[in-house]
C-alpha positions in Angstrom: 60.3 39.2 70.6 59.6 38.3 66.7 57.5 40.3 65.5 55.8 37.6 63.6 54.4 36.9 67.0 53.1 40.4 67.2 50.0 42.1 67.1 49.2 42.0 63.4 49.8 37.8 63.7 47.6 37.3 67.1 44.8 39.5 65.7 44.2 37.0 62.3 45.4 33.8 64.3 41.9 32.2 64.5 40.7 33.5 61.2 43.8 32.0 59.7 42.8 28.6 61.3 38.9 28.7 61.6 39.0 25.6 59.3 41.2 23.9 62.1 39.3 20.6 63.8 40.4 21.7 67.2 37.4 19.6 68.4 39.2 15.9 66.8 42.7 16.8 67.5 41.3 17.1 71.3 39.5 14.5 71.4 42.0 12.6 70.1 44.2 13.7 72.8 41.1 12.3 74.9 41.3 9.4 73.9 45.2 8.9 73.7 45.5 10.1 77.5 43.0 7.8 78.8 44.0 4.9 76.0 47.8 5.1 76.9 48.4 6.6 80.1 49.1 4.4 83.3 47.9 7.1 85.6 45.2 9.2 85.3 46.1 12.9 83.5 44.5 15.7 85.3 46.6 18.6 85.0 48.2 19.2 81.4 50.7 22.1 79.9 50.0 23.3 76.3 53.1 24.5 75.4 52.7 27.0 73.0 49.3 27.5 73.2 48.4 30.5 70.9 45.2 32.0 71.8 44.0 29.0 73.8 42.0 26.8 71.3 43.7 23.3 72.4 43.4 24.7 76.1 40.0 25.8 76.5 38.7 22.6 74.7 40.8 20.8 77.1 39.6 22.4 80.4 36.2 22.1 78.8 36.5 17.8 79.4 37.8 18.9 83.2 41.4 18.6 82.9 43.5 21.4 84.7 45.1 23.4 81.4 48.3 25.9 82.2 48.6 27.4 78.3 52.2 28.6 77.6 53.4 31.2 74.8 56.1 33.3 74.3 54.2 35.9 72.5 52.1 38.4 74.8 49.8 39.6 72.0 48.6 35.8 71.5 47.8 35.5 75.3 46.0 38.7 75.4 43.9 36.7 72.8 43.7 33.9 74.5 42.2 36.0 77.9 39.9 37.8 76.0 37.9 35.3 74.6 38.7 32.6 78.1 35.1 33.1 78.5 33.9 30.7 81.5 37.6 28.2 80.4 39.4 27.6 83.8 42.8 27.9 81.9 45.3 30.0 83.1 48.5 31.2 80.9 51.8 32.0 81.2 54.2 34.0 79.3 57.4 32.3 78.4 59.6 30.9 75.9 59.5 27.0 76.2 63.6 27.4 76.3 63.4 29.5 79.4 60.2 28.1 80.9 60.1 27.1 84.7 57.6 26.2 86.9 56.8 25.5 90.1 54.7 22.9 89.7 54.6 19.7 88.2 52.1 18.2 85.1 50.6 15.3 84.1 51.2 15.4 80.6 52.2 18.3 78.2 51.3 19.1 74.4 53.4 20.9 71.7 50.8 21.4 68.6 
């Protein structure tokens, strides 16, 4: 792993983006899923979710969230403060990453 992933980066992630409008780039991606998609999207992969802020904001407006990350410090971050978010995570490199199951749509931001 990179250490810049580590445990000093995870622990100051959110302070270093607390001025982040996770609440507009989500409900943009509201809007653009509903705007532009011919199906309905209910189940969605973040990949590389970080410590969940897309995720949890997603699962908030009821779509099924699977939050992917390579680093294990960020998703200890991300389970610490899931709160009542139905997301679940799962550790992997997006280059190595398979699944089971199949999504709706899928985010990189």
């Amino acid at each position: 792993m990179n250490p810049v992933f580590g445990n000093t980066y995870a622990s100051v992630y959110d302070t270093l983006y607390a001025d982040k409008d996770y609440d507009g780039e989500v409900a943009l991606i509201d809007r653009l899923f509903r705007q532009y998609s011919r199906q309905p999207i209910r189940r969605v992969l973040d990949l590389g979710c970080g410590t969940g802020n897309h995720a949890f904001r997603l699962a908030a407006k009821g779509y099924d969230v699977l939050g992917v990350d390579r680093s294990a410090e960020m998703l200890q971050q991300a389970q610490a403060k899931a709160g009542p978010h139905a997301v679940r995570f799962h550790q992997s490199s997006i280059a190595d990453l398979k699944l089971p199951e199949k999504f709706d749509a899928a985010l990189l931001m």
